[in-house]
BAPAKE-968363 format. One record per residue (C-alpha): x, y, z. Coordinates in nm, 4 decimals, decimal comma. Example, Ala and Ser with C-alpha at 12.3 -4.5 7.8 and 13.67 -1.06 7.14 Angstrom:
# residues 2
REC_c1_c2_c3
REC_1,2300_-0,4500_0,7800 .
REC_1,3670_-0,1060_0,7140 .
END
This chain:
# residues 460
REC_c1_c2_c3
REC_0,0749_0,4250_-3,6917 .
REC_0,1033_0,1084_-3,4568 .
REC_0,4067_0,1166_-3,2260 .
REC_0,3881_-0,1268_-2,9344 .
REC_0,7818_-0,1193_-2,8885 .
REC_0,7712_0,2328_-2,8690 .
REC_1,0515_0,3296_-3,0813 .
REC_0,8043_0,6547_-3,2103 .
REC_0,8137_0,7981_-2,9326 .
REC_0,9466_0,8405_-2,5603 .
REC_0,8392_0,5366_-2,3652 .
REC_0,9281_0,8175_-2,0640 .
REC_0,7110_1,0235_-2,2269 .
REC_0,3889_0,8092_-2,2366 .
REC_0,4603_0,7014_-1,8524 .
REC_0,4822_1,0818_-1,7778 .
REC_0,1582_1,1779_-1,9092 .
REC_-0,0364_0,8687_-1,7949 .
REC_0,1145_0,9264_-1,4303 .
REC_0,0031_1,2580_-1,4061 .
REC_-0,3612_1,1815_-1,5196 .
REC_-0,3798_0,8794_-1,3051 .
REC_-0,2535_1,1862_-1,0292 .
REC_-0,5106_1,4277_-1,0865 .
REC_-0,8357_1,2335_-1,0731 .
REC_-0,8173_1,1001_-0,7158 .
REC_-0,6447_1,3896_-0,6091 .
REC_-0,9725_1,6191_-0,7372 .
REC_-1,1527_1,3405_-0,5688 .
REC_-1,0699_1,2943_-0,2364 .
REC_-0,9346_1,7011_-0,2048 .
REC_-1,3452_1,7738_-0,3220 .
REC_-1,4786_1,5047_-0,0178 .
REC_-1,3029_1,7395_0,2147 .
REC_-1,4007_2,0484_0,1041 .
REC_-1,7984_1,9674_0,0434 .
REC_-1,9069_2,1330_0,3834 .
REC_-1,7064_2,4748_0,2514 .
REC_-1,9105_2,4445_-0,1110 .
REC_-2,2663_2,3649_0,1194 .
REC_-2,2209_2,6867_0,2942 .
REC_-2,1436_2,9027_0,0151 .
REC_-2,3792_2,7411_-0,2347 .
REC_-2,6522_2,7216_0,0022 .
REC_-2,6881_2,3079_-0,0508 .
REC_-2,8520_2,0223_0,1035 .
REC_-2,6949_1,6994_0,2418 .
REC_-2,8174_1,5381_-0,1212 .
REC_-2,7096_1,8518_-0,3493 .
REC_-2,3652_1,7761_-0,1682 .
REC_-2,4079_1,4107_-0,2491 .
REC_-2,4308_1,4754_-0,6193 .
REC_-2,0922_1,7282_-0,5988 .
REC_-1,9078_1,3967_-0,5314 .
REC_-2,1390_1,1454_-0,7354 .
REC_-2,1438_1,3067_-1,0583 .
REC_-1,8364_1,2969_-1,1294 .
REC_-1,8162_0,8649_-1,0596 .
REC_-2,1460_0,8240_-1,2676 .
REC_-2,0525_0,9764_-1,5684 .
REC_-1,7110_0,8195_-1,6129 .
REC_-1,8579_0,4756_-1,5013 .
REC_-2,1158_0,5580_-1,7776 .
REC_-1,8738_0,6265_-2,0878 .
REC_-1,5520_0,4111_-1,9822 .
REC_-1,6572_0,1787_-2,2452 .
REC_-1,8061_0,3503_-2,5150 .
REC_-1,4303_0,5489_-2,5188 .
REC_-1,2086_0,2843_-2,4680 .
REC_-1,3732_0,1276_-2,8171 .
REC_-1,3721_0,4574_-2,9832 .
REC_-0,9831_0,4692_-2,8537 .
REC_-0,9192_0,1329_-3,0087 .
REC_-1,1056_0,2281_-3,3295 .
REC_-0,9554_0,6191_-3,4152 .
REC_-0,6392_0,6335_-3,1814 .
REC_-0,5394_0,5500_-2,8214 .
REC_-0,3411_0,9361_-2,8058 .
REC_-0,6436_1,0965_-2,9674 .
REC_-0,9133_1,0059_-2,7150 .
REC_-0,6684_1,0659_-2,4664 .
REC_-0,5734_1,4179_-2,5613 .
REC_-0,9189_1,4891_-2,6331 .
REC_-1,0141_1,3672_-2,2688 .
REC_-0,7329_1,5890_-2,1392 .
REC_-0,8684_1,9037_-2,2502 .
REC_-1,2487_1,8547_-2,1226 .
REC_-1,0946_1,7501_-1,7885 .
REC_-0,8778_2,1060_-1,7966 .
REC_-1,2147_2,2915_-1,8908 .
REC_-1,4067_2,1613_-1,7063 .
REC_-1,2078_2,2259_-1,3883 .
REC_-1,1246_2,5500_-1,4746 .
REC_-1,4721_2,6065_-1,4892 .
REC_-1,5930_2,4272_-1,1813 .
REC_-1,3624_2,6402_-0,9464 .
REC_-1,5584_2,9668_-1,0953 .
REC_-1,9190_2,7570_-1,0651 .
REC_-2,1409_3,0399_-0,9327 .
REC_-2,4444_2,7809_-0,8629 .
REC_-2,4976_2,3884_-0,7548 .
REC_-2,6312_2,3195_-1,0789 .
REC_-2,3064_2,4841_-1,2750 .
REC_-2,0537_2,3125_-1,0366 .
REC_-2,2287_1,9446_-1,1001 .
REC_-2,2456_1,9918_-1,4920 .
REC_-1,8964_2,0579_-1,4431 .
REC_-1,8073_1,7529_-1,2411 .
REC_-2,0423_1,5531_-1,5088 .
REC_-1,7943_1,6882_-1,7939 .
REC_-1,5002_1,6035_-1,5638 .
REC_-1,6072_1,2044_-1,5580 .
REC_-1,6202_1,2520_-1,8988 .
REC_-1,3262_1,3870_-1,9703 .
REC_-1,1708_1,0939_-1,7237 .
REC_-1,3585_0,8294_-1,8804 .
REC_-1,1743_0,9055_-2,2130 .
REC_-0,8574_0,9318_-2,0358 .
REC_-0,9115_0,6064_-1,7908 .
REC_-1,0069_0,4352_-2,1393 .
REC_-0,6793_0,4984_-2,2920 .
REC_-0,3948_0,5803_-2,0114 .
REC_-0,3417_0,2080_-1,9303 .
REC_-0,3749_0,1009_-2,2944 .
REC_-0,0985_0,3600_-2,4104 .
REC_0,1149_0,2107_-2,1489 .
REC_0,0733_-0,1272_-2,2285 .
REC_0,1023_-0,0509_-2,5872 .
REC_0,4616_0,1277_-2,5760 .
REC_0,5960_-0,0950_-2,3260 .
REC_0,6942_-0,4614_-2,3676 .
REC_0,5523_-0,7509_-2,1482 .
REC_0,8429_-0,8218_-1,9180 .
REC_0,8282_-0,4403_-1,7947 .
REC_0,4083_-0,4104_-1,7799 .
REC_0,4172_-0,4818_-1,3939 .
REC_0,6714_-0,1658_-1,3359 .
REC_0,5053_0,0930_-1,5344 .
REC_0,1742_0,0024_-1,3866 .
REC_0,2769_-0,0190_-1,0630 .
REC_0,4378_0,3200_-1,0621 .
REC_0,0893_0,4137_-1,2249 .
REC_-0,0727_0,2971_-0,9390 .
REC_0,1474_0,4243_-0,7013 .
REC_0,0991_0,8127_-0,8599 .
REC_-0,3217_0,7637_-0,8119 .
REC_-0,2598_0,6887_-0,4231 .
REC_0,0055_0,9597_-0,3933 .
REC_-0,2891_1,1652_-0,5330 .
REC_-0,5507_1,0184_-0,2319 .
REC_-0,2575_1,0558_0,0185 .
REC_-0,2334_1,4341_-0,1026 .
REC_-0,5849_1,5345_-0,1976 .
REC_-0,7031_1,5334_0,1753 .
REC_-0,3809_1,7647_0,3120 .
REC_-0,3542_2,0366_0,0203 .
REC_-0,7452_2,0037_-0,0578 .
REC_-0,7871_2,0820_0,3626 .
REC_-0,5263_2,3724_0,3407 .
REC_-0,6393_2,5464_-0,0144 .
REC_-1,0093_2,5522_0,1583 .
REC_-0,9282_2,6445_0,4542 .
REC_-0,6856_2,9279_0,3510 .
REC_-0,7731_2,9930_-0,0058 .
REC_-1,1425_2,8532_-0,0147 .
REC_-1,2705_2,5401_-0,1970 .
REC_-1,2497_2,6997_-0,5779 .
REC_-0,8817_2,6482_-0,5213 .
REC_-0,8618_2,2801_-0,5269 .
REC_-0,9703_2,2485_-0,9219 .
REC_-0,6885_2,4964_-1,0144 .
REC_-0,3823_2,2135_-0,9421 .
REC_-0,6280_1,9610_-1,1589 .
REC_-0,6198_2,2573_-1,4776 .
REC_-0,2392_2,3795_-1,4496 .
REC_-0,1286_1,9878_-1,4278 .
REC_-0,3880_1,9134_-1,7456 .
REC_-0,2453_2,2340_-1,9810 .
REC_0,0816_2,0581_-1,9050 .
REC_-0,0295_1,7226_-2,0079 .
REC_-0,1651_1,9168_-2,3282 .
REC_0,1477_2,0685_-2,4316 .
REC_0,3810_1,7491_-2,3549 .
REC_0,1765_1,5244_-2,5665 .
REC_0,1211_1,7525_-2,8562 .
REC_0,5104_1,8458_-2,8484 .
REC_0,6664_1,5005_-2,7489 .
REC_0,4046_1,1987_-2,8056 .
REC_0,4610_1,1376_-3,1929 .
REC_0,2464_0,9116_-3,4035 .
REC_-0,0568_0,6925_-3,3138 .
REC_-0,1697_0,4087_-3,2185 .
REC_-0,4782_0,1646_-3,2643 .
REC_-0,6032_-0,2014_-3,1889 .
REC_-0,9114_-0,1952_-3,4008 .
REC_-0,8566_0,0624_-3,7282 .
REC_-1,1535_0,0423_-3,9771 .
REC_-1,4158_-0,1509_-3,7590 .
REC_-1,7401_-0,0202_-3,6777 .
REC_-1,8400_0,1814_-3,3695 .
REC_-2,1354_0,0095_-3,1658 .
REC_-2,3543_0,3427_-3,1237 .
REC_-2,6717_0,1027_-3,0214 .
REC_-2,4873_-0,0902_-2,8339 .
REC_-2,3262_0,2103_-2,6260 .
REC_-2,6758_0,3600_-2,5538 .
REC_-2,8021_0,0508_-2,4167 .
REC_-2,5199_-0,0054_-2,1954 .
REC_-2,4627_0,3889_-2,0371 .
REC_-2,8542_0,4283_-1,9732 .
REC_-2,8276_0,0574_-1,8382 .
REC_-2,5200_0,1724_-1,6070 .
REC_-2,7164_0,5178_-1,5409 .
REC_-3,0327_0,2751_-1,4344 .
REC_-2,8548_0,1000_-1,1961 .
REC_-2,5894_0,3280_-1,0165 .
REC_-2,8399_0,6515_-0,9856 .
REC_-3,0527_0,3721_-0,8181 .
REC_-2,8152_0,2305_-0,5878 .
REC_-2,7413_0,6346_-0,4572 .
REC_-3,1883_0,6052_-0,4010 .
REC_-3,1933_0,2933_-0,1935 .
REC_-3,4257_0,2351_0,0522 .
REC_-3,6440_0,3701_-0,1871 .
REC_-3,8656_0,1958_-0,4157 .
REC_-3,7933_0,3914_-0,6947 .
REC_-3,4238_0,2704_-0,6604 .
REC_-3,5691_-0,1051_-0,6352 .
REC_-3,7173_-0,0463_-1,0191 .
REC_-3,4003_0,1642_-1,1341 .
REC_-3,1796_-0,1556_-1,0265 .
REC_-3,4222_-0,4000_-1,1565 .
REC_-3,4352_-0,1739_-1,4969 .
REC_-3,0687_-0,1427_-1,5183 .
REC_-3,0182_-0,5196_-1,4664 .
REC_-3,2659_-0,5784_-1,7546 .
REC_-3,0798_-0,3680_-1,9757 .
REC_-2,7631_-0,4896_-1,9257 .
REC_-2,8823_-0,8186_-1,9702 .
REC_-3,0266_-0,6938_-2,2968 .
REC_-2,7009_-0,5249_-2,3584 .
REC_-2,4828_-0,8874_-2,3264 .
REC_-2,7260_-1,0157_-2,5698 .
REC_-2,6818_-0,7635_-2,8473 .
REC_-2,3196_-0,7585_-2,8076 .
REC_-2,3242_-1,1624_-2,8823 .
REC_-2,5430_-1,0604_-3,2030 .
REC_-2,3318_-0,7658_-3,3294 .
REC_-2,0580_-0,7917_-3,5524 .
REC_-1,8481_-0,4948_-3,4238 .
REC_-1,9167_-0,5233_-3,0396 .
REC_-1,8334_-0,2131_-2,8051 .
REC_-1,7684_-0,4271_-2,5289 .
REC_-1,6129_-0,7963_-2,6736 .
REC_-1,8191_-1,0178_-2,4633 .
REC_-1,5706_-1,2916_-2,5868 .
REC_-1,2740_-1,1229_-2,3841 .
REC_-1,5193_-1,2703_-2,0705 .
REC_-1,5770_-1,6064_-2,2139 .
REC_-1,2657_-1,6883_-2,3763 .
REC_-1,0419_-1,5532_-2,0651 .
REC_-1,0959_-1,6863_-1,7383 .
REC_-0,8390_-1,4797_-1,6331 .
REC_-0,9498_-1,1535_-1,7826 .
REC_-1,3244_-1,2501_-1,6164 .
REC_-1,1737_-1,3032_-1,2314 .
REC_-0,9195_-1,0734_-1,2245 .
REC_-1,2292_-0,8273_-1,3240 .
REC_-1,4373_-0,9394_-1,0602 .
REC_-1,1688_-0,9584_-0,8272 .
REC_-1,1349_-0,5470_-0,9029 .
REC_-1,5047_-0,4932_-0,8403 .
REC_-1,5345_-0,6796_-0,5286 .
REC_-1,2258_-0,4953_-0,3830 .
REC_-1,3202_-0,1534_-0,4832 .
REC_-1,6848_-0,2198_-0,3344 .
REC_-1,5118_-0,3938_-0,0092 .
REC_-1,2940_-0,0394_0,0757 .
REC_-1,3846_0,2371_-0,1252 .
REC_-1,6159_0,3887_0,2017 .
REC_-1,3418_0,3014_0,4523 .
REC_-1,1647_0,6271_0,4134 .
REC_-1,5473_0,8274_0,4459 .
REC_-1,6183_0,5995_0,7295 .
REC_-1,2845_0,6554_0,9197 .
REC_-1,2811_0,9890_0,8522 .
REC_-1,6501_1,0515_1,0265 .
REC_-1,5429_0,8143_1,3093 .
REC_-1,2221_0,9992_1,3950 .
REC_-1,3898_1,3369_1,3690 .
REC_-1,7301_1,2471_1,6052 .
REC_-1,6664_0,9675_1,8069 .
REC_-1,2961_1,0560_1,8693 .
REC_-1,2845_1,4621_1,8293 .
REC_-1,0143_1,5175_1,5763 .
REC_-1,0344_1,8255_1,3617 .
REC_-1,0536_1,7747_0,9705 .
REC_-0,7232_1,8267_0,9241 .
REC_-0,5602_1,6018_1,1685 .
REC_-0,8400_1,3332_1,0423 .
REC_-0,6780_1,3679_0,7153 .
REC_-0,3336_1,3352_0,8241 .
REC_-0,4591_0,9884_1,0225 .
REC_-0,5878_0,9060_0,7380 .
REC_-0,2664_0,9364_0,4993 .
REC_-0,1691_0,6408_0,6475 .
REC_-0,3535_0,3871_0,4451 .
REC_-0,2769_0,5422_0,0753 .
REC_0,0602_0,6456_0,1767 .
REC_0,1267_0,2238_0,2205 .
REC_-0,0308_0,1966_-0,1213 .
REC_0,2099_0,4469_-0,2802 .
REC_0,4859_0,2745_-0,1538 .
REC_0,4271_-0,0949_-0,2298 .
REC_0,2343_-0,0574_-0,5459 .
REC_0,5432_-0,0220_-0,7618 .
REC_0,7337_-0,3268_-0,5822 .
REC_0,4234_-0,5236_-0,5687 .
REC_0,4032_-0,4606_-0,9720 .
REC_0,7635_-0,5390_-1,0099 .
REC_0,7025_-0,8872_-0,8515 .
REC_0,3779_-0,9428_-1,0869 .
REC_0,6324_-0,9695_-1,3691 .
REC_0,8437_-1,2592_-1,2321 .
REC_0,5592_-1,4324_-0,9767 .
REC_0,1990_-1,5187_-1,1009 .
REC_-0,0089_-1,1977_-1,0101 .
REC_-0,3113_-1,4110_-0,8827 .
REC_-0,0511_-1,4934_-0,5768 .
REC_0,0071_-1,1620_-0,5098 .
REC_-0,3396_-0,9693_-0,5454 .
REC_-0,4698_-1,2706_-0,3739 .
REC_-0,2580_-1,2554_-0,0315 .
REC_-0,3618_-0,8524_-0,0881 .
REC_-0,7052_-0,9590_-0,0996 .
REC_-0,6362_-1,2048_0,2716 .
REC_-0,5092_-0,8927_0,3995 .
REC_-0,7826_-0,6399_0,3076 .
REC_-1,0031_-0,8535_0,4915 .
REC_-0,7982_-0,8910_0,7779 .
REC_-0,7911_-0,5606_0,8271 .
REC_-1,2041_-0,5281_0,7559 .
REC_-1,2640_-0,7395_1,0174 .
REC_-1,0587_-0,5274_1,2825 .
REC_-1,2565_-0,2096_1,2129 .
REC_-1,5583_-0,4057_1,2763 .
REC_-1,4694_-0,3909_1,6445 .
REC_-1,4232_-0,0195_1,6439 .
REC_-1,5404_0,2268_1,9487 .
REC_-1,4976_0,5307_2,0831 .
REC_-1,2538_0,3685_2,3260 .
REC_-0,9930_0,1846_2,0383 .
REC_-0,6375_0,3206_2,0967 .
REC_-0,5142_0,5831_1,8002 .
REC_-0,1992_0,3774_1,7372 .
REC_-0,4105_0,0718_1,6763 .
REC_-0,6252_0,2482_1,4243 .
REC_-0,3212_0,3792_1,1813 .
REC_-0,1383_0,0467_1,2324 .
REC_-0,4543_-0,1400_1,0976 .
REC_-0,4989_0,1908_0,7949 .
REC_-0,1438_0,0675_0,7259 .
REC_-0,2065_-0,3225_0,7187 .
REC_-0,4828_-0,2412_0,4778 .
REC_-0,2770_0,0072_0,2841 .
REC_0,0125_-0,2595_0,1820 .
REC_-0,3091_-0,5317_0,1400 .
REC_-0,4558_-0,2997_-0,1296 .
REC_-0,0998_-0,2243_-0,3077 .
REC_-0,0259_-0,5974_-0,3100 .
REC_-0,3600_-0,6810_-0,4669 .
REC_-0,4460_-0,3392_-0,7619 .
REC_-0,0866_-0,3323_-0,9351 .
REC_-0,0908_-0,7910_-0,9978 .
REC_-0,4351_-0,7557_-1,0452 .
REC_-0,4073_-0,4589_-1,3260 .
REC_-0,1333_-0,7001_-1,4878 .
REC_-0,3397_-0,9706_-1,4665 .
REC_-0,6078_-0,7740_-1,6962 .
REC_-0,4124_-0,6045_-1,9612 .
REC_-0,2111_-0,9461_-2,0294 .
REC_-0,4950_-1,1627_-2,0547 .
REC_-0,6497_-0,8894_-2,3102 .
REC_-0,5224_-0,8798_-2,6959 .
REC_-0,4262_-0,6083_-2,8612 .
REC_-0,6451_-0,5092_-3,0261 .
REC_-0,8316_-0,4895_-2,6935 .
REC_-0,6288_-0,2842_-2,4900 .
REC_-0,8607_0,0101_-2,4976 .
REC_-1,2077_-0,1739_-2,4266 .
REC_-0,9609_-0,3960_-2,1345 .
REC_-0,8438_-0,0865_-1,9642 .
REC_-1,1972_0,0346_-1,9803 .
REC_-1,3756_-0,2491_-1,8514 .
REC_-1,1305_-0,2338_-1,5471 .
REC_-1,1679_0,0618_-1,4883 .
REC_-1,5691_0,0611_-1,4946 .
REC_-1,5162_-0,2470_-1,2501 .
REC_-1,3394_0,0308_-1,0177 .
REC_-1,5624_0,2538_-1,0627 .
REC_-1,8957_0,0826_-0,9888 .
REC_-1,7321_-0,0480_-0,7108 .
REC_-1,6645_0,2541_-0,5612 .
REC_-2,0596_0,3514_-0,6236 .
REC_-2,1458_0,0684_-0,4519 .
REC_-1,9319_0,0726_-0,1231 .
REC_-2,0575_0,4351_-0,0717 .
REC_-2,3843_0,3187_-0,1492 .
REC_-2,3472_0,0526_0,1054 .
REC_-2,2337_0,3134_0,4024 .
REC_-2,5089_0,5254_0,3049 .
REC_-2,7622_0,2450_0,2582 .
REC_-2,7061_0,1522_0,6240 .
REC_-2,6482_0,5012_0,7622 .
REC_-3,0641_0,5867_0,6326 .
REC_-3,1804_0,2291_0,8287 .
REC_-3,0171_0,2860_1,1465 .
REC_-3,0288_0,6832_1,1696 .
REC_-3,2204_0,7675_0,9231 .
REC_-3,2111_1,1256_0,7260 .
REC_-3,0571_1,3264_0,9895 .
REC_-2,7317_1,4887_1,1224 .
REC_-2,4902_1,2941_1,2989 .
REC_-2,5323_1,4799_1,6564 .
REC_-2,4142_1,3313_1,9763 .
REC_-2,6976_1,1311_2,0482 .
REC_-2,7117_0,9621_1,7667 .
REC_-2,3325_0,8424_1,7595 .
REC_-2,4372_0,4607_1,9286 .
REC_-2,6321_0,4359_1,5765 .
REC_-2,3907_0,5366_1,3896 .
REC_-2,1411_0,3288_1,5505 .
REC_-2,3821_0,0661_1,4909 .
REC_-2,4225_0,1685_1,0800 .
REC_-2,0465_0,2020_1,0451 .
REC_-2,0175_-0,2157_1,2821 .
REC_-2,2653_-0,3498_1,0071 .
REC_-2,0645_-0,1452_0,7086 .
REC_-1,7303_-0,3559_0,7525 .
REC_-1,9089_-0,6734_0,8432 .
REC_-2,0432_-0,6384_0,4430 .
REC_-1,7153_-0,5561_0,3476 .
REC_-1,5297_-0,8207_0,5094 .
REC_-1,7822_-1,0620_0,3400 .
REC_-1,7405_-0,8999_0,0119 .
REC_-1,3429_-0,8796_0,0326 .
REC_-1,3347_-1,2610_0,2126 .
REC_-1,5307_-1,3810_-0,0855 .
REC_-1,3240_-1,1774_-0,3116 .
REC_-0,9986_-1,3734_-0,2749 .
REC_-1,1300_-1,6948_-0,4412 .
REC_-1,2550_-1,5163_-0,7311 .
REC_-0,8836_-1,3458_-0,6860 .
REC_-0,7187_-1,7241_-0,6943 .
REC_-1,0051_-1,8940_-0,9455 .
REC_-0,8355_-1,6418_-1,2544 .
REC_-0,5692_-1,9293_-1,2926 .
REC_-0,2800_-1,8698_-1,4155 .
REC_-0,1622_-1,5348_-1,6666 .
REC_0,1375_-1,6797_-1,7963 .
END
């Protein structure tokens, strides 16, 4: 069944149940960050074992976004998504009763797994039920539910650790996925597809996740030479990858969506650059507050709401406006003030008033909601239907890799100027120093990032 008005089912219904999964990943996410020092001392792990906790997780959805959002278009957008539901529950269930590191990083693999066929299809169901003129609301209250999740996953992942222990923060993730289960096998009625009866791409799939594999595990090894080869083999194989998928009559990824859509191919790279320019903000901020300026985790956190709490609020008008003013506007003046607000942090020190700090989280906050609500618009018009799956996907992956690659970046420079070591009192000039040189690359990522934002053209 194909039913982009929507008269199947509940259009509330599909907006309910794509909400709440677009909740409960960065929720997991950022209440996990917080708690890694809690699962180091019970688990017994390293600085890198704790690395993986939160890497996992980003590597394995990066890895299968696109191989799902395909299969989603092929068999069923709801299908995939269910499906993705229930390894998600699982596999949180199961990762707040890990008794070892190796259990509780399986489990966050599954979990990417489960979001990567949930990422894959969440968007697409929306666009699919819900007609153009009212795509900018429904994604911009999507939006707005994945930063309430980062506003919240920092105060109720601090408080379950701290007075429940860490296991605690994958229960919320489990309850809110059964009920996700049970609404869309009670309420979401029929199906629907963009690409029924074509072929699936396995070849194509394999070439592209151990490509993606290649290249993020290597960024996380950098400045080691075995990362070097990993990036230069995972650059190889995608470039192997875009070839076969020209060849290919039934293409996982439609490398024609690139080079028939300008606008589908900036507004893409306008998503990387952003997620790679402020992804490691909130880890940097969060370790400057606590060492340089002596704030306890939780009153970090709460400093910290400041920025997400501005993207909750403005996502949903700033999708609103998408629908009557061309998005590239929009995510582009987001983009000018992203970078504005990079650029201040560069001239962080122990000295900077508080006030200043949490006005500039919330300059960058409303920057970021003007620019990911147009800028998912922007996408999923440009796409056709029968590409709303792989579209989603692709967007998705941008985020994704971005967010690799702005940690990577933090750590990158962390390991040059300190080296492999904990961050101890003398060695807080150098990591003032790591942190300066951090949002200088950001700022010329993000600055750079606002004429691929305004080179899209227009949408409509």
């Amino acid at each position: 069944m194909n039913d982009p008005a929507g008269k199947g089912t509940s259009k509330g219904v599909v907006l309910i149940v794509a909400t709440i999964a677009s909740f409960i990943f960065p929720f997991t996410g950022s209440a996990v960050n917080i708690a890694l020092p809690s699962i180091g001392k019970e688990l017994s792990l390293d600085a890198v074992m704790l690395g993986w906790i939160a890497t996992a997780y980003l590597l394995s959805s990066a890895t299968f976004l696109v191989p799902f959002g395909r299969i989603a278009d092929i068999y069923g957008r709801k299908k995939i998504f269910t499906c993705g539901m229930v390894i998600y529950t699982l596999s949180s269930l199961f990762a707040g009763m890990a008794s070892s590191a190796n259990m509780l990083i399986s489990c966050r693999v599954f979990q990417g797994i489960g979001g990567a066929m949930l990422a894959g299809t969440a968007v697409a169901l929306l666009i699919t039920v819900f007609p153009a003129n009212e795509r900018g609301k429904v994604l911009g209250i999507n939006v707005a539910a994945a930063y309430i999740g980062l506003s919240l996953g920092p105060v109720l992942g601090g408080i379950l650790t701290q007075h429940f222990g860490w296991r605690n923060i994958f229960f919320p993730s489990a309850f809110l996925g059964l009920a996700v289960i049970g609404v869309v096998l009670w309420k979401l009625k029929g199906e629907w597809t963009g690409a029924k009866g074509e072929r699936f791409d396995f070849a194509g799939s394999v070439i592209y996740s151990l490509a993606l594999v290649a290249l993020v595990y290597g960024f996380t090894l950098l400045p080691a030479m075995s990362g070097v080869w990993l990036i230069v083999g995972g650059i190889i194989g995608l470039s192997a990858f875009t070839r076969w998928e020209l060849r290919t009559r039934s293409p996982v990824l439609d490398i024609s969506l690139f080079r028939n859509s300008r606008a589908f191919t900036f507004s893409n790279l306008a998503a990387l650059i952003n997620y790679s320019a402020t992804w490691a903000v909130s880890l940097l901020i969060s370790l400057y507050l606590q060492y340089l300026k002596g704030f306890n985790p939780q009153s970090a956190g709460l400093i910290l709401v400041a920025m997400p709490a501005m993207q909750a609020i403005f996502s949903p008008l700033a999708g609103r406006l998408s629908d009557r003013i061309e998005p590239r506007l929009i995510a582009s003046t987001g983009m000018a003030l992203t970078t504005v607000g990079l650029i201040i942090f560069i001239f962080l020190n122990k000295e900077t008033p508080l006030a200043f700090i949490i006005s500039n989280l919330i300059l960058m906050g409303l920057g970021f909601a003007l620019f990911s609500s147009p800028n998912t618009n922007a996408v999923m018009s440009s796409a056709p239907k029968t590409a709303y799956g792989v579209a989603s996907a692709t967007l998705a992956t941008m985020r994704q890799v971005g967010m690799v690659f702005s940690m990577g970046v933090a750590m990158l420079m962390f390991a040059l100027y300190m080296g492999r070591v904990q961050i101890t009192p003398e060695y807080y000039p150098l990591f003032q120093e790591s942190m300066k040189t951090s949002f200088i690359i950001f700022a010329v990522l993000c600055f750079g990032g606002i004429f691929a934002s305004l080179a899209r053209g227009k949408v409509r």
